[in-house]
DOBAZA-792230 format. One record per atom (N, C-alpha, C): residue in one letter; x, y, z. Coordinates in steps of 0.2 Angstrom, whole numbers, padded with zeros to 4 digits, always signed. Last residue first. Example, Ala and Ser with C-alpha at 12.3 -4.5 7.8 and 13.67 -1.06 7.14 Angstrom:
S+0064-0011+0035/S+0068-0005+0036/S+0064+0000+0039/A+0066-0028+0039/A+0062-0022+0039/A+0066-0016+0039/
END
This chain:
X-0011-0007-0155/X-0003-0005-0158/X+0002-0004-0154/X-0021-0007-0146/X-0020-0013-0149/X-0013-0011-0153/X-0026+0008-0145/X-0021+0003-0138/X-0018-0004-0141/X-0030+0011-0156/X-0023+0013-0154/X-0020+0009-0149/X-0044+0005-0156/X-0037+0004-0160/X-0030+0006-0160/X-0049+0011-0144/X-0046+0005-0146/X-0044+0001-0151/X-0048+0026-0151/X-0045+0024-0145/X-0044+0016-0144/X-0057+0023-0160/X-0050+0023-0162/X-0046+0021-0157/X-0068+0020-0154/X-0064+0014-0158/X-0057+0016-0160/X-0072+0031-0149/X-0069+0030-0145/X-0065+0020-0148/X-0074+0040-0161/X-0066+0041-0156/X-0067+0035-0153/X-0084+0034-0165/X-0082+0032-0170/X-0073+0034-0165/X-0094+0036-0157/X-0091+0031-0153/X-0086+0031-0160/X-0096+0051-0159/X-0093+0048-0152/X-0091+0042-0153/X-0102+0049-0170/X-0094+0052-0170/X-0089+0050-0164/X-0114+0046-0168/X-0110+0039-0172/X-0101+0042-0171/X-0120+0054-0160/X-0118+0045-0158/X-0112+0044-0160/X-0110+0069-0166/X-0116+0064-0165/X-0114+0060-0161/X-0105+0085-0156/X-0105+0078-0159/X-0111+0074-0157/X-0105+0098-0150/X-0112+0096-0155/X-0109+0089-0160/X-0100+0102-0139/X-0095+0100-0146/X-0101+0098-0153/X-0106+0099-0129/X-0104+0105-0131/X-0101+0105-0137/X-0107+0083-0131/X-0115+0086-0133/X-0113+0094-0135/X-0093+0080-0126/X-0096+0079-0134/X-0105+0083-0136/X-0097+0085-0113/X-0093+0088-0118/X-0095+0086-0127/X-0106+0074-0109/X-0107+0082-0109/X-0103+0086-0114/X-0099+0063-0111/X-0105+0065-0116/X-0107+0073-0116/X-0088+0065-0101/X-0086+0063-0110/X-0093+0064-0114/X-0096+0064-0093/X-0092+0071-0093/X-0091+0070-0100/X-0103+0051-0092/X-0106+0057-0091/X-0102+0063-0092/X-0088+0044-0091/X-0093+0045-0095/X-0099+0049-0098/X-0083+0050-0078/X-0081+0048-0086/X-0084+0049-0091/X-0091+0047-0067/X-0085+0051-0068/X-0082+0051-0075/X-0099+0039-0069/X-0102+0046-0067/X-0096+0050-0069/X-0096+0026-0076/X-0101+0030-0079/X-0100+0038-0076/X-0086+0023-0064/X-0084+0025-0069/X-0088+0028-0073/X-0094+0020-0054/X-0091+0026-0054/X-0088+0028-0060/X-0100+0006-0058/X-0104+0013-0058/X-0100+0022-0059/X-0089+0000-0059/X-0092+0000-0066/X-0097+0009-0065/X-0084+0002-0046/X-0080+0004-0050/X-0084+0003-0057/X-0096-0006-0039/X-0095+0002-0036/X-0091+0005-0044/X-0094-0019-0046/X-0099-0012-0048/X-0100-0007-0046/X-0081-0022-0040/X-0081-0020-0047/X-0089-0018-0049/X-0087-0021-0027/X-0081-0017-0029/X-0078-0017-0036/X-0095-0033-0027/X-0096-0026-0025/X-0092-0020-0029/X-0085-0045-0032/X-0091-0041-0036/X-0094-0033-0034/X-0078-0045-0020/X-0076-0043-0028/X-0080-0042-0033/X-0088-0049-0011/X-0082-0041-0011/X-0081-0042-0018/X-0089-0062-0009/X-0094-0058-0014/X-0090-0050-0014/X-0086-0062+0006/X-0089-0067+0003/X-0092-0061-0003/X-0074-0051+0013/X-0080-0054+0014/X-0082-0056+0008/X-0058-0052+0020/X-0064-0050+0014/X-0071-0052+0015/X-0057-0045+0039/X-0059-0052+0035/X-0062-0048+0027/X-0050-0039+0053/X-0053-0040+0048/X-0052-0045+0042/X-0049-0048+0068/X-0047-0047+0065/X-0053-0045+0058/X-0053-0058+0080/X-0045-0060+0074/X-0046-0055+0071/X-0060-0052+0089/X-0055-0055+0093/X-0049-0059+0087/X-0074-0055+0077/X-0073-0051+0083/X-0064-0055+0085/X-0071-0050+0062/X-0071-0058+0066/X-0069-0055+0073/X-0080-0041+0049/X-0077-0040+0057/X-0076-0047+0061/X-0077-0038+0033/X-0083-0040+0040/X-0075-0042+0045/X-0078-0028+0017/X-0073-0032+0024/X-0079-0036+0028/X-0088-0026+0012/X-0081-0025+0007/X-0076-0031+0012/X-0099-0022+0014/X-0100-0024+0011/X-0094-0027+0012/X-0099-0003+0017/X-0101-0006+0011/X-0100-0013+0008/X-0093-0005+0030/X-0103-0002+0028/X-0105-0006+0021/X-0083-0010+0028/X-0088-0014+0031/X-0096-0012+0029/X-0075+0000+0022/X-0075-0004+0019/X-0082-0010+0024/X-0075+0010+0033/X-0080+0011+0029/X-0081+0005+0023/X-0068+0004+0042/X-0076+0002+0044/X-0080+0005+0037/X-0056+0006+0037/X-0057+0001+0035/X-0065-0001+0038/X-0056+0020+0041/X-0055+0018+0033/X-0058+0010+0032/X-0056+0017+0055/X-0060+0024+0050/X-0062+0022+0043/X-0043+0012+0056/X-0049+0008+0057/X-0056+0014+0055/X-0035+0023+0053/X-0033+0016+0048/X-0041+0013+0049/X-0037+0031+0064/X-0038+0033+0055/X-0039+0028+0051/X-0033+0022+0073/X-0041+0025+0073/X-0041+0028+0065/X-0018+0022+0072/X-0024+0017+0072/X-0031+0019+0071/X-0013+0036+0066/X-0016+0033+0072/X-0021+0029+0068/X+0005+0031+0057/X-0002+0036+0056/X-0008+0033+0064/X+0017+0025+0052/X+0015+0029+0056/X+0007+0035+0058/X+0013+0014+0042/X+0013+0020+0037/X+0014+0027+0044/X+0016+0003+0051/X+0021+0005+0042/X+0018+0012+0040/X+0006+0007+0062/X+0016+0006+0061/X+0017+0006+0056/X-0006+0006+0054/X-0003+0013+0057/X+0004+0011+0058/X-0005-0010+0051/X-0005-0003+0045/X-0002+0004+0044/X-0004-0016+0060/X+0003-0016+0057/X+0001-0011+0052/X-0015-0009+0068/X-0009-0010+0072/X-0003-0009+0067/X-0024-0016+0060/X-0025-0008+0061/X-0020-0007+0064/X-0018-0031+0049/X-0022-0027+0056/X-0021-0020+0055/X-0020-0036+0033/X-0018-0034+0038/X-0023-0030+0043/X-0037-0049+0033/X-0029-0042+0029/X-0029-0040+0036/X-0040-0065+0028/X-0039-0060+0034/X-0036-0054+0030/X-0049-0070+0016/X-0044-0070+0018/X-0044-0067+0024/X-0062-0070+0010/X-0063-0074+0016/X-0055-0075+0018/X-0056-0064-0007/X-0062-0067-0001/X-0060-0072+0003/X-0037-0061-0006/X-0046-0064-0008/X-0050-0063-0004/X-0028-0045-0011/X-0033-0050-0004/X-0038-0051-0006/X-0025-0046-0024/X-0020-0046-0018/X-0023-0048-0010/X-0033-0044-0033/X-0034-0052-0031/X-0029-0054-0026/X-0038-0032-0035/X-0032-0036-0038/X-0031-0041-0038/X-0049-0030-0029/X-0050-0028-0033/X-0044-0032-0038/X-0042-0028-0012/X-0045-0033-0016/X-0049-0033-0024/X-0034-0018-0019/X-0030-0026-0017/X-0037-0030-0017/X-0042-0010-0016/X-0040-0011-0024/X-0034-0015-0025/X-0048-0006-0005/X-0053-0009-0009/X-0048-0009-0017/X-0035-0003+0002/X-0039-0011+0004/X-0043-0013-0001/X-0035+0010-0006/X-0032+0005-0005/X-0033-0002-0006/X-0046+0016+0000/X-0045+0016-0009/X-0041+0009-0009/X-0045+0016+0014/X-0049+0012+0011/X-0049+0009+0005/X-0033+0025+0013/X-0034+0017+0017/X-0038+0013+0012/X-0039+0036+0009/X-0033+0033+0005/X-0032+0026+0009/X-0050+0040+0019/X-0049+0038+0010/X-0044+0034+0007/X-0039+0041+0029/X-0043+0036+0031/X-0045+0035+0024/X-0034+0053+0024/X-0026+0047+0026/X-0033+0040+0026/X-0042+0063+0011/X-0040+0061+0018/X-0038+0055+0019/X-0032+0073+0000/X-0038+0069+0002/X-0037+0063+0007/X-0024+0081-0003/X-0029+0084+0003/X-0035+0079+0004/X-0006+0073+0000/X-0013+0074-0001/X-0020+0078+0000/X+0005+0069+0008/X+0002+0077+0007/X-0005+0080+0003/X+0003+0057+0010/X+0001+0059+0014/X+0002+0068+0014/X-0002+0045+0002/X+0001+0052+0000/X-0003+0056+0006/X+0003+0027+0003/X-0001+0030+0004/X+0004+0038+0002/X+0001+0011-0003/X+0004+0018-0003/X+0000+0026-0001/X+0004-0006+0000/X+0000+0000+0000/X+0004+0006+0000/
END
């Protein structure tokens, strides 16, 4: 994990982003344990409480569960949450901007999607 901690986006965000994109990677499966709150704050110096800030939000949504007295756990099905959290966010943040813009630019459908085959044309070279 890496964290920036001059960032203005906050130390418990950057946790969570984190945890949710190791499991996202297959660096922690379901029903794995991840690291503790303990070895988090000690490699990144930060307070415990920040780290566990970050990881209950992964719990609200799903992502972790709580085994009282061992620890956090993935939870069963995480990798699909967190690949539609990411399909969704991707729409809002992307997508919807790429069409607002193409609509101020007065392109059609067929023009938009005609960029965006380039674009997959160029990756494949």
């Amino acid at each position: 994990m890496k964290l920036n901690l001059q960032s203005e986006k906050p130390i418990f965000l950057q946790i969570a982003e984190q945890i949710e994109d190791a499991v996202f990677t297959g660096a922690f499966a379901e029903q794995t344990q991840i690291p503790s709150t303990t070895e988090i704050s000690a490699q990144f110096q930060i307070n415990p409480a920040t780290v566990l800030k970050g990881m209950n939000l992964l719990v609200a949504d799903g992502i972790l569960y709580k085994k009282r007295g061992l620890g956090m756990f993935v939870a069963e099905g995480a990798l699909e949450r967190v690949r539609r959290k990411r399909h969704d966010s991707f729409y809002e943040n992307y997508v919807e901007s790429m069409l607002d813009e193409a609509r101020k630019l007065g392109m059609t459908r067929e023009e938009l999607l005609t960029l965006i085959e380039r674009g997959y044309r160029n990756e494949r070279n």
